[in-house]
N, C-alpha and C positions, 0 to 999 in steps of 0.2 A: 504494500500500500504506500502509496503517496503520503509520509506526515514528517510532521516535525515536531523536537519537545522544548517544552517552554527551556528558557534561557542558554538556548543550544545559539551557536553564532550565527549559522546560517539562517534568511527568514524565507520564506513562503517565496520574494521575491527574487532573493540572491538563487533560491532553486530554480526560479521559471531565467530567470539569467544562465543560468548553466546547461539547464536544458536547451535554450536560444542556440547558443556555442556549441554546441554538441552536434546539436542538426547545422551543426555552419549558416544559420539563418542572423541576419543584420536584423536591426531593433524595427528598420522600415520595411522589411520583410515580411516581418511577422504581423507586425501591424497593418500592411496591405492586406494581410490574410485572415484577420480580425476585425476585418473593417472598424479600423480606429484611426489616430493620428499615431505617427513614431512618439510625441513626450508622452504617451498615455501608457505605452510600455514602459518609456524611462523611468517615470513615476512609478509603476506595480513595482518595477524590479529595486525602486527605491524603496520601496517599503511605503510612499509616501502617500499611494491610494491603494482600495482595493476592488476588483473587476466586480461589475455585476454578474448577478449568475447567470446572465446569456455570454457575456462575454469570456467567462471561466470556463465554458462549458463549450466555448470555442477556441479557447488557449489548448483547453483538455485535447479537440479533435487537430488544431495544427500542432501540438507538443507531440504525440503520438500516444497518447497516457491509453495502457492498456482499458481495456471495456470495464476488467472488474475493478481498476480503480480508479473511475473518472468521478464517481458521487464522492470519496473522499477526497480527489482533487478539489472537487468545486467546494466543498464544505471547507475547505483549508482556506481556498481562497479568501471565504468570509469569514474567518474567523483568525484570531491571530496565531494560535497554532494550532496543529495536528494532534492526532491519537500517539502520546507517549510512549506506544505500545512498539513503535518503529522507529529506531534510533536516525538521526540523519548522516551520520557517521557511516551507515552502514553502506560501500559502496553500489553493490548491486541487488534492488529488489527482488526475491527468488518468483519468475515467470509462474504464470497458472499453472501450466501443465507438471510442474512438480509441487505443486502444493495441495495436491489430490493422493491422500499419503495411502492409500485405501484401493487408489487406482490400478488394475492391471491392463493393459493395455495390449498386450502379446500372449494370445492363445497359450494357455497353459502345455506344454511339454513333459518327455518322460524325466523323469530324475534323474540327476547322473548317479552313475553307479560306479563301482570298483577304480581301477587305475589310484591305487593307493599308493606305489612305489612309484610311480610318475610325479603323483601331487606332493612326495617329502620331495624328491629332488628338485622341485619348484621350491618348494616352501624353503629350503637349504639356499639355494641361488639366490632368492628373493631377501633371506635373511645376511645372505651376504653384502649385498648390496644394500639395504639398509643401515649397516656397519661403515659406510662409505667406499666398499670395494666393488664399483658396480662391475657388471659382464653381461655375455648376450648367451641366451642358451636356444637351441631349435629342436623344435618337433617332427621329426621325419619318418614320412610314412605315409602308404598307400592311400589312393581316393577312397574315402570312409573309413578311414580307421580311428577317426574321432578326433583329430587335432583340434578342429575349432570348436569342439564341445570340452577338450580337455582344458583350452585356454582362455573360458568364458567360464568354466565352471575354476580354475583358480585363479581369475580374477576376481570371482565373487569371494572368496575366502579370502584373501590374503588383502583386501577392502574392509571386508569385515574385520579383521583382528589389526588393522594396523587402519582405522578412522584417517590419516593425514596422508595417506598414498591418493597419489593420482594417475589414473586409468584410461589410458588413451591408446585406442587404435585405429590399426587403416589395412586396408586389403587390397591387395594385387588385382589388375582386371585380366582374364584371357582374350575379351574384346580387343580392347583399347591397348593393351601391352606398350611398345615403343612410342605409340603416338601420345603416352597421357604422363610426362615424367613427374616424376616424385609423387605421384599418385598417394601412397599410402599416407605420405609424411605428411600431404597438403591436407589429409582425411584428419591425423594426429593433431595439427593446429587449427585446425576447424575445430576439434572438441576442447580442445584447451583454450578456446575461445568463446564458446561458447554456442556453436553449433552443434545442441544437444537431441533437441526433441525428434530427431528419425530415428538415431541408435538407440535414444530410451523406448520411443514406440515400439519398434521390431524387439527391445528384449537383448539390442548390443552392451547397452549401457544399464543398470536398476539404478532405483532413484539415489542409494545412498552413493553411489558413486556420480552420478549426475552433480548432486548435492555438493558433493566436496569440488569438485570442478568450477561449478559455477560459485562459492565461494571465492575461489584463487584467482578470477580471470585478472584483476587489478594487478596485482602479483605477476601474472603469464604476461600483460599486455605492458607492463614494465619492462620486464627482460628484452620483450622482443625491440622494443623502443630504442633500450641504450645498448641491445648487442646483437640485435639483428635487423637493424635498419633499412637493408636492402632487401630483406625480405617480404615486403607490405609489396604487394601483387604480382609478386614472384611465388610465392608458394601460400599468401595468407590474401586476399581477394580484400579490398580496404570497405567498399561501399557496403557489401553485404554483413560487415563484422560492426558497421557504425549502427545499420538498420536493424540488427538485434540488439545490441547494447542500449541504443539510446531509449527505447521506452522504458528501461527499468534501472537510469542511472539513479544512483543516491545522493546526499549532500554532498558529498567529495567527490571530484570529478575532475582534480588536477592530472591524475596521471591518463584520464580521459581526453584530456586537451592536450597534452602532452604528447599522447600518442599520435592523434588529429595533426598536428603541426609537423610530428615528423613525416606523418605518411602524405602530405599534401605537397613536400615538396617536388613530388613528382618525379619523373623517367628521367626530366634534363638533368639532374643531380646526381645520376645515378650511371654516367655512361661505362661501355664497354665493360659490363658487369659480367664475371668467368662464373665459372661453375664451381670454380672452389673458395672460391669467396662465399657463396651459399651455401657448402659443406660447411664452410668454420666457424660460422657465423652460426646456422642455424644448431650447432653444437656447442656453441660455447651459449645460448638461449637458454637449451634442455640442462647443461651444466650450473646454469645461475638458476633457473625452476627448481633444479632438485636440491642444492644448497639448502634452500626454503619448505619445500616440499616433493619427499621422493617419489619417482615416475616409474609407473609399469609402461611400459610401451609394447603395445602388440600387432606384429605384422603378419598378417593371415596372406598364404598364398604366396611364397615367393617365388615358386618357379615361373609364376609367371608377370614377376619384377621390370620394370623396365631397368637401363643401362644405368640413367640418374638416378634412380632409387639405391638401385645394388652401390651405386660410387657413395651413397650417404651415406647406406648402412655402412659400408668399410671404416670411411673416413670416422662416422662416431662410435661406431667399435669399437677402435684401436685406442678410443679417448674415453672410455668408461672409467679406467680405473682409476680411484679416491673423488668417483663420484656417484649417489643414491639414487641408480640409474640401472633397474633391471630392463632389456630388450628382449623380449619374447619372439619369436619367429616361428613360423612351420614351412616345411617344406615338402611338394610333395616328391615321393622319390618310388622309382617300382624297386630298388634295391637298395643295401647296404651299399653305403660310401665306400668305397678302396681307401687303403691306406695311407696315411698323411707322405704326399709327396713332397718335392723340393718346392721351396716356393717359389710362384709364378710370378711373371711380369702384372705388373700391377694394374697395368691396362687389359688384361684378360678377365680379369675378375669379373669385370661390368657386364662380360659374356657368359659367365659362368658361376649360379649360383652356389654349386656343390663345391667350387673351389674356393669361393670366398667363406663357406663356414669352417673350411679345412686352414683356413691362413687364418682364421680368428681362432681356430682352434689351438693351433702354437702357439698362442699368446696365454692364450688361458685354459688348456688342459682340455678335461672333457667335458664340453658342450652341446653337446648331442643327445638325445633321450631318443630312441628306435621303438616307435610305436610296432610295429610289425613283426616282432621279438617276443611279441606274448608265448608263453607256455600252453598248452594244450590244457591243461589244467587253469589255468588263468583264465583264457576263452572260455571253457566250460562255466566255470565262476561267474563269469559276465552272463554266460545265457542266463543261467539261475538267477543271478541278481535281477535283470533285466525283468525275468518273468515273475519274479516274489515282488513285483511294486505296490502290486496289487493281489488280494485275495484271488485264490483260484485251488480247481481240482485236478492242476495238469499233472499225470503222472510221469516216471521217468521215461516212458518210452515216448513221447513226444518231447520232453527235455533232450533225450538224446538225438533225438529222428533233427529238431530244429539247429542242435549243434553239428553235425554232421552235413546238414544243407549250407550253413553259412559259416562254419567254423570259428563262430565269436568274432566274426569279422562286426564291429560297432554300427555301421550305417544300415548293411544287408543285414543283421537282425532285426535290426527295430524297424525297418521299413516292412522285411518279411511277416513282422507281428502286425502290422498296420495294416497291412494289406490281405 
C-alpha cells in the first residue's frame, strides 16, 4: 500500500515527486496529464496544497498506483498521513500477486521423491559456498532422468533452511540456441530484478523465494549500477525493468534514480563494447550481490547453451572462489564424460559444453553428480516411492511389471502412471 507514518521525512508530496522522477515525467508533464497548471504540482509536491479527490485519483491513474492501492492513495492525498502500518522506508511495495499467501497458482504435481544422495551433495556444495568458497556443480544425465525436478526441488530446500539465499535461474532454448546469447543469464537478471510473476505462476519460483528476491532488488539494482554499467540493455532491457518497479517504489528511491541516470546515458557512452567486458563486469555484479546476499544460480539445459552463455559461464566459474556463489547446471549427456583431458584452447570451450565442465572441473575436483548411475535397487526404490504417494492396492507384480517397463527411469515412470 501507498502510506506514510507521521513524523517520517518524507511527505505525501516528496513521494508523488519521486514517483514524477521515476517515470522520467517533468512537473509540466504530469500536469498536462492532470489537467492542471505545472505550480499546482509544484505546490502538492511542496507539501503546500492538497489535490482534490478527482485530481488524486488522476495523479493515482498517470502515477501508475497499482488498482489495489489507488483508495489508499487518494485517502493519503487528503489527509496528512498514511496507515503507519507501511513504513516509507520501505523500498519496494510487495506486488498483488505475492500477497495472496494462500494462492496456488500451478497445478499441483507429484512429490519429489528419493534422490537423497544427490540432495547431500547439493546440500555439501551449497554449504560450501555459503562458507564463502563458492563453485559450480552439474547434473548430467539422460532426457528424463529428473534434473530439472532435482534442481527445483533443492532449490526449494536449501531457501527454506537458509531464509537470505537468493534463487535465480535461466534455461537454455533448443529453438533459438546461437541466435538468442546469454539467454539464461539475461532470464537470471530478469529475476533478480524483478521479473517475477511467470516463474512464480508456472511453479519456477514459490512465493518465499519470490519474496526474498523482491526484497533485495535495491541491493541487485545497486550493484548493477556501480559494477555493471554496460550492462543496462545488453543483457538487462532498461524500459521494461522501470515499468515494473515504478508502480510499487517506496519513500526511498535514490538508488532508483540512480540507476535511471546511469542507464539513460545511453549506447553513445558506451562504444565498441567487447564481450568481455560483459563477462567481468556482469561477474564482479553476482560477486558484490553475494557479499550481501548468497546466490543459487541455476542453468537448466546447457547442451543447448549458446557460445556467449558457455564464454560466461567459464569466465564466472573460474571466479567463484571466496565468493557465496553456488552455480547449478544440468547437462544433458546420452553418456559418461571421458576422462579429464589436457586442457583445451580456451576458445573451444564456447563449442563444447562437456569440455568446459571438465576444465572447471580441474579447478575444483569433483563437480559432477551422474544422474544415470542409479543402482537397480535405487530405481526400484523410486518406482515404490513414486507409487506409495498415495494410498493404493498395487501389489508386487505390477511394482515389478512397471519397473521393468521403465527401469526407474524419472520422466517415463511418472508419465507411464499418468497415462
Amino acid at each position: 500500500m501507498v502510506s506514510l507514518e507521521a513524523g517520517d521525512e518524507q511527505s505525501f508530496g516528496g513521494w508523488v515527486q519521486s514517483r514524477r522522477r521515476a517515470m522520467q515525467l517533468t512537473r509540466a508533464e504530469l500536469a498536462e496529464k492532470v489537467g492542471c497548471a505545472p505550480v499546482t504540482i509544484k505546490k502538492i509536491e511542496r507539501d503546500e496544497r492538497k489535490p482534490s479527490r478527482p485530481m488524486a485519483e488522476l495523479l493515482a491513474e498517470q502515477l501508475h498506483i497499482p488498482q489495489v492501492d489507488r483508495e489508499a492513495f487518494v485517502r493519503m492525498a487528503r489527509t496528512t498521513y498514511g496507515n503507519p502500518a507501511h513504513p516509507p522506508d520501505q523500498a519496494l511495495r510487495i506486488p498483488p500477486f505475492l500477497l495472496q499467501e494462500n494462492y496456488k497458482p500451478y497445478p499441483a504435481v507429484l512429490k519429489f521423491v528419493e534422490r537423497h544422495k544427490e540432495l547431500a551433495r547439493l546440500e555439501a556444495g551449497l554449504q560450501q559456498a555459503l562458507a564463502g568458497d563458492g563453485l559450480p556443480v552439474f547434473l548430467l544425465g539422460e532426457a528424463g532422468s529428473g534434473k530439472t525436478a532435482l534442481m527445483r526441488e533443492f532449490a526449494r530446500i536449501a531457501q527454506a533452511a537458509n531464509p537470505g539465499l537468493l534463487v535465480a535461474g535461466g534455461q537454455c532454448n533448443a529453438q533459438t540456441g546461437q541466435g538468442d546469447p546469454f539467454r539464461p543469464f539475461r532470464d537470471i537478471l530478469g529475476i533478480l530484478t524483478g521479473d517475477l510473476e511467470i516463474d512464480w505462476t508456472v511453479g519456477m519460483l514459490n512465493r518465499e523465494q519470490a519474496l526474498q528476491v523482491w526484497a533485495c532488488i535495491p541491493d541487485i539494482i545497486q550493484a548493477i549500477t556501480r559494477f555493471g554499467p554496460h550492462l543496462f540493455n545488453v543483457l538487462l532491457p532498461v524500459n521494461p525493468l522501470v515499468h515494473r518497479l515504478a508502480p510499487y517504489l517506496g519513500g526511498n528511491t535514490d538508488w532508483f534514480e540512480l540507476f535511471q541516470a546511469s542507464a539513460s546515458a545511453g549506447p553513445a557512452s558506451k562504444p565498441g563494447l567487447e564481450q568481455g567486458q560483459v563477462l567481468e563486469e556482469l561477474t564482479r555484479v553476482f560477486q558484490n550481490v553475494a557479499a550481501r546476499h548468497p546466490l543459487l544460480l541455476i542453468l537448466d539445459d546447457l547442451q543447448w547453451a549458446d557460445d556467449a552463455s558457455l564464454n560466461l559461464l567459464f569466465h564466472l566459474g573460474r571466479r567463484l572462489r571466496g565468493s557465496r556463489i553456488l552455480v547449478l547446471g544440468s547437462y544433458r549427456s546420452g553418456e559418461t564424460l571421458p576422462g579429464q583431458p589436457a586442457a583445451q584452447p580456451l576458445a573451444e570451450l564456447a563449442h563444447n559444453p562437456e569440455s568446459l565442465i571438465l576444465e572447471l572441473a580441474r579447478q575444483y575436483g569433483d563437480i559432477q553428480i551422474e544422474l544415470d548411475s542409479t543402482s537397480p535397487a535405487e530405481a526400484r526404490a523410486f518406482v515404490d516411492a513414486i507409487l506409495d504417494l498415495e494410498p493404493n492396492r498395487l501389489e508386487e507384480a505390477f511394482r515389478k511389471d512397471l519397473y521393468l517397463q521403465t527401469r526407474g527411469q524419472a520422466l517415463f515412470t511418472v508419465e507411464t502412471l499418468h497415462s
